[in-house]
C-alpha positions as CSV (number, residue, x, y, z in Angstrom):
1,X,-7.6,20.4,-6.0
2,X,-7.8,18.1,-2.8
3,X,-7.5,14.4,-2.6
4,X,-8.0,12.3,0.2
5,X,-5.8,8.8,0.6
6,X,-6.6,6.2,2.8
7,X,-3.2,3.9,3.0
8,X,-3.7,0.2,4.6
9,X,-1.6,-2.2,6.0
10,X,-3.4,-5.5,5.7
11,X,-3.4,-8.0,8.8
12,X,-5.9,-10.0,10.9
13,X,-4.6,-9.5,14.6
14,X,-3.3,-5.4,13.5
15,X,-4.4,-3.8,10.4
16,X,-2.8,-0.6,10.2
17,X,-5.0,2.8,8.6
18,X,-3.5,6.1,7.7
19,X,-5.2,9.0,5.9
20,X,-3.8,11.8,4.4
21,X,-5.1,15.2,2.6
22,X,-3.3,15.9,-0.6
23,X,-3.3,19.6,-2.3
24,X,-2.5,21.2,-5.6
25,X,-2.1,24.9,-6.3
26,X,-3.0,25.5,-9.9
27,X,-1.1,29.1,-9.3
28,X,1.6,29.8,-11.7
29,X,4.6,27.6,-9.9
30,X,2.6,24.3,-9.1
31,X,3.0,23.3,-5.8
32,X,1.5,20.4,-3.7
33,X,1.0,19.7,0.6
34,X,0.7,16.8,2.0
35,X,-1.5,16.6,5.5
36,X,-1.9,13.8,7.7
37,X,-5.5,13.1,9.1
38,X,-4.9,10.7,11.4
39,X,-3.7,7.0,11.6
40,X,-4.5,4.0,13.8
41,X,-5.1,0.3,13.7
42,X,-8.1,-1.8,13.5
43,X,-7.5,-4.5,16.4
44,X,-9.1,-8.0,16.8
45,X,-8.5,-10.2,19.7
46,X,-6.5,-13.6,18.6
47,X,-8.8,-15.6,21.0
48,X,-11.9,-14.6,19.1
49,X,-13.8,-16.9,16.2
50,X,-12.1,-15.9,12.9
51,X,-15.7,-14.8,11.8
52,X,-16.1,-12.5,14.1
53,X,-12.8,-11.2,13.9
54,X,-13.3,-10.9,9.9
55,X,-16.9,-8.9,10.6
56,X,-15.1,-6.6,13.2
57,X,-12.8,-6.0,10.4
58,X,-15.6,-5.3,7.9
59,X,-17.5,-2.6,10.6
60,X,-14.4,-0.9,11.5
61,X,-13.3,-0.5,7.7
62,X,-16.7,0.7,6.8
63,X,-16.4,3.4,9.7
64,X,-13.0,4.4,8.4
65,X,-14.8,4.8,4.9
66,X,-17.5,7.4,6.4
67,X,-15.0,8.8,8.1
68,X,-12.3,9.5,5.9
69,X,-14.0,9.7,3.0
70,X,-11.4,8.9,1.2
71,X,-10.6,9.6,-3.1
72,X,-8.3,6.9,-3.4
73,X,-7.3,3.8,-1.1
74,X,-3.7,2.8,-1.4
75,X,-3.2,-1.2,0.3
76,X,0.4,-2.6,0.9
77,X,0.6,-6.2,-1.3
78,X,0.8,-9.2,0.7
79,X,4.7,-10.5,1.3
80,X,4.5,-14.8,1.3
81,X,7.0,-15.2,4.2
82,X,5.2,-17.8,6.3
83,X,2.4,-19.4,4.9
84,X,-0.2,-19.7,8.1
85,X,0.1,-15.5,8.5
86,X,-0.2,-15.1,4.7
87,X,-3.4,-17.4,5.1
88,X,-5.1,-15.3,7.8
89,X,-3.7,-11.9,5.8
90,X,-5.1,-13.1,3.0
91,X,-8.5,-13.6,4.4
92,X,-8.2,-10.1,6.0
93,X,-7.4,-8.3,2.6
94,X,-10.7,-10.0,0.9
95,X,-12.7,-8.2,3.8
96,X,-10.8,-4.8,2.7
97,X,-11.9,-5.4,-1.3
98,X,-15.0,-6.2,-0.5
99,X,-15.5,-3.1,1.4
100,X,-14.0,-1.4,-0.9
101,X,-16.1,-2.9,-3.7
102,X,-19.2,-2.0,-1.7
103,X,-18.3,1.2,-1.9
104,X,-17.1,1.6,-5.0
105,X,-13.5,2.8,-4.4
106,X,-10.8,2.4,-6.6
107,X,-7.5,1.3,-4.7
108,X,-3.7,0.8,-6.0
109,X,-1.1,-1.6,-4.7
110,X,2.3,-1.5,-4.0
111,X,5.0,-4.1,-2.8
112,X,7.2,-3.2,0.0
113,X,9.7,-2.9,-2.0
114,X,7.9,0.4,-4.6
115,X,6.5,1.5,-1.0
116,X,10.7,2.1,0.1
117,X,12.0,2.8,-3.4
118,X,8.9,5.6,-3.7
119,X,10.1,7.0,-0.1
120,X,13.9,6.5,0.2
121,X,14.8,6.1,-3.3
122,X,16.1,2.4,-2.3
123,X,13.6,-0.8,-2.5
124,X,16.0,-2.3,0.5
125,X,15.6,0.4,3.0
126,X,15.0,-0.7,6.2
127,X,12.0,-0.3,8.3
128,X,13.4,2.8,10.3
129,X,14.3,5.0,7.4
130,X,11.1,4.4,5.8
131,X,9.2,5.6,9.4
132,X,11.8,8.6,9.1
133,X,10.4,9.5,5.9
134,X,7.2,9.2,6.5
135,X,7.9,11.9,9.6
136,X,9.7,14.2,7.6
137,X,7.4,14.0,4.4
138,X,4.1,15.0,6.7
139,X,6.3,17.1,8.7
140,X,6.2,15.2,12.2
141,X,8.6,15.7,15.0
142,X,7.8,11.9,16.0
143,X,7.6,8.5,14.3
144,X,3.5,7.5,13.6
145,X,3.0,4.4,16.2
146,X,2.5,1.5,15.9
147,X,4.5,0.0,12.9
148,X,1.3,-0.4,11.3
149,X,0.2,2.6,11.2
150,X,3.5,3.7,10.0
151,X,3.2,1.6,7.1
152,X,0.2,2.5,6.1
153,X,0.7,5.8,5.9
154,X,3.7,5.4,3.6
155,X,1.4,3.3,1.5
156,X,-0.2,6.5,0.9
157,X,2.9,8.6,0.8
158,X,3.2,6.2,-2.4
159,X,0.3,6.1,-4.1
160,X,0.0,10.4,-3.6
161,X,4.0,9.8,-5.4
162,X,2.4,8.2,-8.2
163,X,-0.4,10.2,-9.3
């Protein structure tokens, strides 16, 4: 059995993708692989119109859809630190559930905090040992790049944890 998880890190300016492949032997001792597919960001320039920047958005996430093709789509829940990014993240993550919606995806959430408890077994880890176990889980010799992409990949780590 295969499933495909698209992780995402919401954000306007960066919203970070990563896809993974996830398999299941049915053989006598059950045993599971985890693959990465790829990972990226969706970029939009701060100096365009926020419509526009919100329809780039909406393409791009539809072309990661065709893509990917993914079972599952795993999304990091917004963290209220400053209210004017939380705004403009907020906006960003209705584009990503509409999409979804049009496509009629089912998607989990997870705080930071289940997203480094589910990878470190601590939900204060910081930011470097969760991109170290999102290497060593998928079997990298290097650390995914940007942060974004990082962190939406262990979004997906997650949700494949709690299936």
């Amino acid at each position: 059995m295969e499933k495909r998880i698209l992780g995402l890190d919401p954000g306007l300016a960066i919203l970070g993708f990563g896809a993974i492949t996830c398999k299941q032997s049915q053989a006598k001792v059950q045993s599971t692989t985890v693959d990465m597919l790829d990972f990226g960001v969706i970029s939009t320039p701060s100096d365009a119109e926020m419509g526009q920047r919100l329809s780039t958005l909406f393409d791009d996430l539809h072309t990661l859809m065709e893509e990917f093709k993914p079972d599952l789509v795993a999304i990091e829940k917004l963290f209220f630190y400053r209210m004017s990014s939380t705004i403009l993240v907020a906006q960003a993550r209705g584009v990503m559930i509409l999409v979804l919606g049009q496509r009629r995806l089912p998607y989990v959430e997870f705080t930071p905090a289940q997203i480094k408890l589910a990878l470190t077994g601590y939900g204060n880890a910081e930011k470097s040992e969760v991109q170290d176990a999102v290497a060593r889980e998928l079997d990298l010799d290097y650390i995914p790049k940007p942060d974004d992409a990082s962190d939406a990949l262990a979004v997906a780590l997650t949700a494949w944890y709690q299936i």
